[in-house]
TIDREN-182692 format. One record per residue (C-alpha): residue number from 1; residue in three letters; x, y, z. Coordinates in steps of 0.05 Angstrom, whole numbers. Layout:
<atoms>
<NUM; 'ALA'; <X; Y; Z>>
...
</atoms>
This chain:
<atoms>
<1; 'UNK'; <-1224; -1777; -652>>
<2; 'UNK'; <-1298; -1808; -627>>
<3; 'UNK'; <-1341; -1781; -595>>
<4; 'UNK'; <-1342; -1839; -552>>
<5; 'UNK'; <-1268; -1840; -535>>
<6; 'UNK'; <-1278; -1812; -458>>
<7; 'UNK'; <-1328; -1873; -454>>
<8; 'UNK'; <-1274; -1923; -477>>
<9; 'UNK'; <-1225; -1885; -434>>
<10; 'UNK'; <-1273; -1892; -370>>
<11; 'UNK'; <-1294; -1966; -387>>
<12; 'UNK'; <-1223; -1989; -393>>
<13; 'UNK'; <-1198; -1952; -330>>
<14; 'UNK'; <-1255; -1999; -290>>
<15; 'UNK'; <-1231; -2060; -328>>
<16; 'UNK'; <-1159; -2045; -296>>
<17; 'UNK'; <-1175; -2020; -234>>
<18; 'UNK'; <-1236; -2076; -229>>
<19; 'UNK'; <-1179; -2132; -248>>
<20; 'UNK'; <-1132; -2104; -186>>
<21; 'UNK'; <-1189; -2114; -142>>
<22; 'UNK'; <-1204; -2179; -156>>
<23; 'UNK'; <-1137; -2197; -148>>
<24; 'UNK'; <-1138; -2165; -74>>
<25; 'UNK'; <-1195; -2219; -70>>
<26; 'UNK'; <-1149; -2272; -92>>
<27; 'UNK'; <-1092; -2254; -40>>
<28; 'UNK'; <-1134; -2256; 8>>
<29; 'UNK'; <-1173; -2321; -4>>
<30; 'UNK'; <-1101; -2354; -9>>
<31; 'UNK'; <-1075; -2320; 53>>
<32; 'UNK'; <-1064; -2394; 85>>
<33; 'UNK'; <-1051; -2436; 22>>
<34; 'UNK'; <-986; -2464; 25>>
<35; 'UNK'; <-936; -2442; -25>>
<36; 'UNK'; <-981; -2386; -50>>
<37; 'UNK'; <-947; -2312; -65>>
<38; 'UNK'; <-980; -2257; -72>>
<39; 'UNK'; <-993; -2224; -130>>
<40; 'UNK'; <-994; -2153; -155>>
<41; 'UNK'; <-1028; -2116; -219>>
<42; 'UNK'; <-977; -2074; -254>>
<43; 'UNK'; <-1013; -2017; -289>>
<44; 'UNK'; <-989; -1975; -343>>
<45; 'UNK'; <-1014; -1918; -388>>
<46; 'UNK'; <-1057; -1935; -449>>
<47; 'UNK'; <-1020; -1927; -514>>
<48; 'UNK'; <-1030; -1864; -538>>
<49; 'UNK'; <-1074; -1849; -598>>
<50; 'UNK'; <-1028; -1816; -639>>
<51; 'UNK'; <-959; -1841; -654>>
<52; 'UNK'; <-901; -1800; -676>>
<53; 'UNK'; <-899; -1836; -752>>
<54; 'UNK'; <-933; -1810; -832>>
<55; 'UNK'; <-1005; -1832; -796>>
<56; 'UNK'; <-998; -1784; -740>>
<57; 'UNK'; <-1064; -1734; -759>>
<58; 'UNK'; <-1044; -1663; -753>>
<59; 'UNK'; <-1060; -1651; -678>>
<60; 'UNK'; <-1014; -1619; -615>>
<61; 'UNK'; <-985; -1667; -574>>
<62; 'UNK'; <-1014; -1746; -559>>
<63; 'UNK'; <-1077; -1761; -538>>
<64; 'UNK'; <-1077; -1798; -475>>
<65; 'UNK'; <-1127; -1866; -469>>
<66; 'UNK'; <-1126; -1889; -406>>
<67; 'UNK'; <-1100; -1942; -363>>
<68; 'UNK'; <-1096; -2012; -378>>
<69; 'UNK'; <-1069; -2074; -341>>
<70; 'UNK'; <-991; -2096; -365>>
<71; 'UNK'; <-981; -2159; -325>>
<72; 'UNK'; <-1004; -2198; -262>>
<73; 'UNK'; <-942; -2207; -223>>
<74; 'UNK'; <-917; -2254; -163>>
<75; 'UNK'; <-886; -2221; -105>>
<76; 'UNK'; <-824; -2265; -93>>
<77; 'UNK'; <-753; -2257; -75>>
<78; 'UNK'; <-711; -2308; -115>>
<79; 'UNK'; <-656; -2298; -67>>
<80; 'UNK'; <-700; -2316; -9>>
<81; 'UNK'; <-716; -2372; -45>>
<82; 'UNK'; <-652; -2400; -57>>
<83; 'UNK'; <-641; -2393; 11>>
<84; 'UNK'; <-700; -2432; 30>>
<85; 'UNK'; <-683; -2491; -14>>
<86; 'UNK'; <-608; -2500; 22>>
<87; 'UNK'; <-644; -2480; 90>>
<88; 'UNK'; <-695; -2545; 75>>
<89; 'UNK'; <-637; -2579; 55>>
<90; 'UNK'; <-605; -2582; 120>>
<91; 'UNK'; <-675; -2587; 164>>
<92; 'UNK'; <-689; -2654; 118>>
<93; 'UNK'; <-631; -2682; 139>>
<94; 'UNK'; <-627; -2670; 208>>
<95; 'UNK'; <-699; -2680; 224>>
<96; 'UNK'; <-697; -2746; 199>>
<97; 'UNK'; <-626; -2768; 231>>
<98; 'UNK'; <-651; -2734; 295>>
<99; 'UNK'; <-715; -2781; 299>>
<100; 'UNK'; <-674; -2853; 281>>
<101; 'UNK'; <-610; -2830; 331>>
<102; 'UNK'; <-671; -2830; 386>>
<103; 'UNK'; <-682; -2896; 366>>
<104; 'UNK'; <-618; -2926; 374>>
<105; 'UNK'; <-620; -2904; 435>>
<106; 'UNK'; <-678; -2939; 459>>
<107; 'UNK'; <-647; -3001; 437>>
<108; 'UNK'; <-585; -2990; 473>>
<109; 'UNK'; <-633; -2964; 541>>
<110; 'UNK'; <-581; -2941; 585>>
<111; 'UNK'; <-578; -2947; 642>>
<112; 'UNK'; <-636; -2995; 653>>
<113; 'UNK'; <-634; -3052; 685>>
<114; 'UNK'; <-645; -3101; 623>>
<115; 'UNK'; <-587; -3063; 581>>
<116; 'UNK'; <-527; -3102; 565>>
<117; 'UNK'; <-481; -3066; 607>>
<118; 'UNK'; <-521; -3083; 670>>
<119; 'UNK'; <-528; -3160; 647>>
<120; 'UNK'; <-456; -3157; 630>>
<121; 'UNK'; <-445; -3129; 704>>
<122; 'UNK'; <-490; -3177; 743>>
<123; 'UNK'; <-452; -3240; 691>>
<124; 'UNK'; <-381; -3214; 721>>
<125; 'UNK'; <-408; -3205; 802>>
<126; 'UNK'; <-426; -3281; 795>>
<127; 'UNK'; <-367; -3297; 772>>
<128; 'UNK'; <-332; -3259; 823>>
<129; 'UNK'; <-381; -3297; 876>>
<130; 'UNK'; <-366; -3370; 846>>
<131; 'UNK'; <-286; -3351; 861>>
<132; 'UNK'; <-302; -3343; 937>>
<133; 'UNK'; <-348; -3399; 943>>
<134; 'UNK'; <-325; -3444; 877>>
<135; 'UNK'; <-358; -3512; 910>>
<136; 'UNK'; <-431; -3489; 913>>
<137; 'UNK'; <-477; -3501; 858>>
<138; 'UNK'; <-514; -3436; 872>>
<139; 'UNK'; <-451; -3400; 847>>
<140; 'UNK'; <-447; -3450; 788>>
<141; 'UNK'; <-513; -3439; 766>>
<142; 'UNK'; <-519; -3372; 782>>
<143; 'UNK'; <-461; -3360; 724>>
<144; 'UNK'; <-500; -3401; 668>>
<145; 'UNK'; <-569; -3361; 685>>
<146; 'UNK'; <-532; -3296; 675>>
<147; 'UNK'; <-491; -3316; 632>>
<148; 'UNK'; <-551; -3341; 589>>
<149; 'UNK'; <-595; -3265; 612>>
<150; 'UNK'; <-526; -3231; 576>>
<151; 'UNK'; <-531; -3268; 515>>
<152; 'UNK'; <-612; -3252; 507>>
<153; 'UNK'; <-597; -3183; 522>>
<154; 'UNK'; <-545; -3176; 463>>
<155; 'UNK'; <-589; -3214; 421>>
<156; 'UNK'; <-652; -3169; 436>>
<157; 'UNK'; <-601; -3105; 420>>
<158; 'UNK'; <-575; -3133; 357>>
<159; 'UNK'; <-644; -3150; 332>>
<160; 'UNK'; <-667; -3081; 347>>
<161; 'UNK'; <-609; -3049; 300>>
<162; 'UNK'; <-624; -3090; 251>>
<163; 'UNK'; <-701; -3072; 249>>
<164; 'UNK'; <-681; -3001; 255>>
<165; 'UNK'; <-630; -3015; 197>>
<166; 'UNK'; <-692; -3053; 148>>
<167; 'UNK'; <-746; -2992; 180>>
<168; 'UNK'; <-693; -2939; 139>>
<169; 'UNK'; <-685; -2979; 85>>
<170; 'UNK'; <-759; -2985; 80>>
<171; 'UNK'; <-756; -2912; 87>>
<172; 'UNK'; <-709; -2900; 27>>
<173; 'UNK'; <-744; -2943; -24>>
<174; 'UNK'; <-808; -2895; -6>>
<175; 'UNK'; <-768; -2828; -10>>
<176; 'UNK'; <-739; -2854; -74>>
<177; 'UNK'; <-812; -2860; -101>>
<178; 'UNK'; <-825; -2799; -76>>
<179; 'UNK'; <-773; -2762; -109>>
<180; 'UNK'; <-785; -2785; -174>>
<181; 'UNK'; <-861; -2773; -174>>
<182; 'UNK'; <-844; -2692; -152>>
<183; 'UNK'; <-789; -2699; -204>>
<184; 'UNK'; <-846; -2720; -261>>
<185; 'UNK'; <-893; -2667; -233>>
<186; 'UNK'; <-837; -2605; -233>>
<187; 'UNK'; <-818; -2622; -313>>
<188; 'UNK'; <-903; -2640; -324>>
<189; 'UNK'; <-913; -2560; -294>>
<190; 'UNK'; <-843; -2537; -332>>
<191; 'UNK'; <-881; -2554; -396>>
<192; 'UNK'; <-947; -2515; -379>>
<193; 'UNK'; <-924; -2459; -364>>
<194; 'UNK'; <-886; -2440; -416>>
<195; 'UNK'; <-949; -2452; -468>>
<196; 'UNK'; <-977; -2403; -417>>
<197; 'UNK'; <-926; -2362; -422>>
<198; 'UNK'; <-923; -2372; -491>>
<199; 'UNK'; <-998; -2347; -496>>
<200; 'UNK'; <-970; -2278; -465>>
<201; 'UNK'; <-1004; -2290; -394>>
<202; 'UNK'; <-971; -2299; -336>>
<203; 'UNK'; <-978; -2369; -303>>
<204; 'UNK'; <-963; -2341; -232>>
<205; 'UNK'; <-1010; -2407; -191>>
<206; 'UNK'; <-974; -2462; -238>>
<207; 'UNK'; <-909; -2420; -220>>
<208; 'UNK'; <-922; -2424; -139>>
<209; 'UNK'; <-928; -2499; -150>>
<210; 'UNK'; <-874; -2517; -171>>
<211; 'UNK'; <-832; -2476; -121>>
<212; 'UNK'; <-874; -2506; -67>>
<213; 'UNK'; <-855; -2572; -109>>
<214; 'UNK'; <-776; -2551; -111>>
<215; 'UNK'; <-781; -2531; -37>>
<216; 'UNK'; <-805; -2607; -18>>
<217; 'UNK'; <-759; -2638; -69>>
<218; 'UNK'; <-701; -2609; -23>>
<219; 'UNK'; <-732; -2632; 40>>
<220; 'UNK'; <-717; -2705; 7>>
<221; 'UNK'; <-650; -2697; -24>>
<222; 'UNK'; <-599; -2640; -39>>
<223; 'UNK'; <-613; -2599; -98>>
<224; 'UNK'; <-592; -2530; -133>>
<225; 'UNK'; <-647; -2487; -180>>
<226; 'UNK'; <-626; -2450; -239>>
<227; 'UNK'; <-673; -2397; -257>>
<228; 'UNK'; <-633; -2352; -307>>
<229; 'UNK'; <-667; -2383; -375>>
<230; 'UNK'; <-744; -2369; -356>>
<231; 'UNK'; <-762; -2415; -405>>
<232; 'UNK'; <-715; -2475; -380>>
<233; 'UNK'; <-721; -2491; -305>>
<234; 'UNK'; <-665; -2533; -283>>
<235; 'UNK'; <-657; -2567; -219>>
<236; 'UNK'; <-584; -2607; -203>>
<237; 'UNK'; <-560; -2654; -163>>
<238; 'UNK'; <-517; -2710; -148>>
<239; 'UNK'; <-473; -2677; -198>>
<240; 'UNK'; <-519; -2682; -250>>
<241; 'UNK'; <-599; -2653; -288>>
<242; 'UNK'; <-648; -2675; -257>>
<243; 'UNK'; <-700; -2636; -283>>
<244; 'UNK'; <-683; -2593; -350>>
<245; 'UNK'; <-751; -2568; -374>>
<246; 'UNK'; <-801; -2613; -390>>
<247; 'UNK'; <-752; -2677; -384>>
<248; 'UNK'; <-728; -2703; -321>>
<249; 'UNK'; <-692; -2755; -291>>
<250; 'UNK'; <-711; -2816; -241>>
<251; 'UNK'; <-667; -2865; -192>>
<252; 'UNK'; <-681; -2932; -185>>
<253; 'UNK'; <-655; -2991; -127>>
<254; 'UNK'; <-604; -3039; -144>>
<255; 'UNK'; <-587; -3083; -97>>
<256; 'UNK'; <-522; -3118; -92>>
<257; 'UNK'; <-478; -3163; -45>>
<258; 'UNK'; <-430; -3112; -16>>
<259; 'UNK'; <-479; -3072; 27>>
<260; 'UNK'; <-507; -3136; 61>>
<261; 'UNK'; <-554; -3150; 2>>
<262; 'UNK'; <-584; -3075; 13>>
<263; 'UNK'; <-608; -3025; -50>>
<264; 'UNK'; <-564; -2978; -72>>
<265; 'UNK'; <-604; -2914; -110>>
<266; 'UNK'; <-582; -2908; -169>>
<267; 'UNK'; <-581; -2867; -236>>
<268; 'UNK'; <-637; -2906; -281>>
<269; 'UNK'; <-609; -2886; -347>>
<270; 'UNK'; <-542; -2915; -334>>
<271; 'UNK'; <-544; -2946; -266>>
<272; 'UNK'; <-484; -2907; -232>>
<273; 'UNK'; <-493; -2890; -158>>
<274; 'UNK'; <-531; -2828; -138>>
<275; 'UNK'; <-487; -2797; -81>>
<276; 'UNK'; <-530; -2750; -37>>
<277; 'UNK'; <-493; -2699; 10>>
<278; 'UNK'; <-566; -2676; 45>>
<279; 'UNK'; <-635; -2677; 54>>
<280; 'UNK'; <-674; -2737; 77>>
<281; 'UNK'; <-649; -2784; 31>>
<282; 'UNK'; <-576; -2771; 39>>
<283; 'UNK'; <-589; -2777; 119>>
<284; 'UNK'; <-633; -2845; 115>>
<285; 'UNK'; <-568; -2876; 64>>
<286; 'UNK'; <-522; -2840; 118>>
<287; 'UNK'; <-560; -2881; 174>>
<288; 'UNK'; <-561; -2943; 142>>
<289; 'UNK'; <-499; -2956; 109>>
<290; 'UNK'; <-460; -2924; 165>>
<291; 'UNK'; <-484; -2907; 225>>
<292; 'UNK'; <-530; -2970; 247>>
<293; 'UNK'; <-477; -3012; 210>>
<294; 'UNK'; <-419; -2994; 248>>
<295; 'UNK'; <-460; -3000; 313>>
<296; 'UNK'; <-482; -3069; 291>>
<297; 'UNK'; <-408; -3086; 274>>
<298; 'UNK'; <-386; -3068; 338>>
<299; 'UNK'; <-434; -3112; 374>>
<300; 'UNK'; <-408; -3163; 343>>
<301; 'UNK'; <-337; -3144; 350>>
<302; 'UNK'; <-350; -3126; 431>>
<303; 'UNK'; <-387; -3199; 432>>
<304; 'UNK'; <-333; -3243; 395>>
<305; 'UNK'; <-285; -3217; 445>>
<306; 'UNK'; <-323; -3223; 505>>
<307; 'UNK'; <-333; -3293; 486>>
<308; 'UNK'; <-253; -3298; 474>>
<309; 'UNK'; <-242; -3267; 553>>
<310; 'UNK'; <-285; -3319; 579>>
<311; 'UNK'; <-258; -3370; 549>>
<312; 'UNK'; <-189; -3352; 567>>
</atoms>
């Protein structure tokens, strides 16, 4: 054994213990970076000098070197983070229904006096007036002027679904975008870190990226993570991969004539209709292809047969 071996021992104990330090000083200068985890040094005991094999010189026992650094570690419970991804999920979808449900109530701005029902209710009082007095042109023309203020009114709310209708699907053909851009950049970080890993380090920053990726990619649409090959990070849904490693998957708009000439998202590779259950995207296709388009629908409906009563 050298001479020199207690230096080596005390030089590499301040390597290891200098290393844990300096990643202290890392936690804390990303204490308010979004996405970051903390990280922790794992230490372990030097191998010793001697080993138990036809080498081993003839000495009692093994002679301790040290400590040394094992691995750099992220804090992070995978459980919690499942959790996160369905809790996002669910806020994604909400959220955005919340904010275009406030809007179609604006449009609808009840009970104000320039909302349908209270044109609808002034048309029928001067109706009821021109029956008691049906020879004065006051009554006549009172009729046509609200009669005329009705239609306006359920012109002005029909043109207000329908910009609320082309505002979401403005909205989806941005989401869409966005999804396959975080998509591209998951399966772009999927690839880099496993040549990191494959270099024996530990890529823990590329690692909090693309959960802070995965956590925003479920904010947009519905999606599961599968973790249990660490060198293949898979992300599902729609019933399908959308990210398997380094590949991924991207939608695409297709319009068509059965949706009132509106884009359907769709599976690029084979054009099949993506079917989201959550997260913005699912609520914004939820909005548009069935809430605002039943309301439009029965504005119509409510209007072809008001027409029909007064007719009658």
């Amino acid at each position: 054994m050298s001479t020199f071996s207690g230096i080596e021992m005390g030089k590499r104990s301040l390597f290891a213990h200098s290393q844990s330090i300096q990643t202290a000083g890392h936690n804390l200068s990303n204490s308010s970076t979004e996405g970051y985890s903390r990280q922790r040094v794992q230490l372990k005991a030097t191998d010793p000098l001697y080993r138990p094999d036809l080498s081993r010189a003839e000495t009692p026992g093994q002679i301790g070197q040290g400590v040394s650094v094992e691995a750099i570690r992220r804090v992070r419970d995978e459980l919690l983070d499942t959790r996160i991804v369905a809790q996002t999920n669910s806020e994604g979808y909400w959220k955005t229904r919340d904010n275009y449900v406030m809007m179609m109530e604006e449009v609808y701005n009840e009970p104000e006096d320039t909302s349908v029902r209270t044109r609808m209710d002034q048309f029928w009082d001067s109706w009821q007036e021109l029956s008691v007095y049906p020879e004065s042109r006051a009554s006549r023309q009172a009729v046509l002027s609200r009669g005329e203020t009705l239609v306006d009114a359920i012109h002005q709310q029909y043109r207000g679904l329908q910009g609320i209708r082309d505002m979401i699907n403005g909205d989806i053909e941005a989401v869409t975008k966005q999804v396959n851009d975080i998509s591209r950049q998951i399966a772009s970080l999927n690839e880099e870190i496993v040549k990191v890993k494959a270099m024996g380090d530990s890529p823990n920053d590329l690692m909090d990226e693309r959960d802070l990726l995965a956590e925003n990619l479920s904010e947009l649409i519905n999606i599961t993570v599968d973790q249990r090959d660490p060198d293949e990070y898979v992300i599902h849904t729609a019933g399908l991969e959308l990210v398997q490693g380094r590949t991924h998957r991207t939608f695409e708009l297709k319009s068509g004539i059965e949706n009132d000439g509106y884009a359907d998202v769709v599976w690029s590779e084979n054009g099949k209709k993506a079917e989201f259950t959550g997260g913005k995207l699912g609520s914004l296709i939820e909005m548009r292809d069935v809430d605002v388009r039943d309301e439009i629908q029965k504005l119509d409906t409510m209007t072809m047969n008001f027409v029909d009563l007064v007719n009658d």
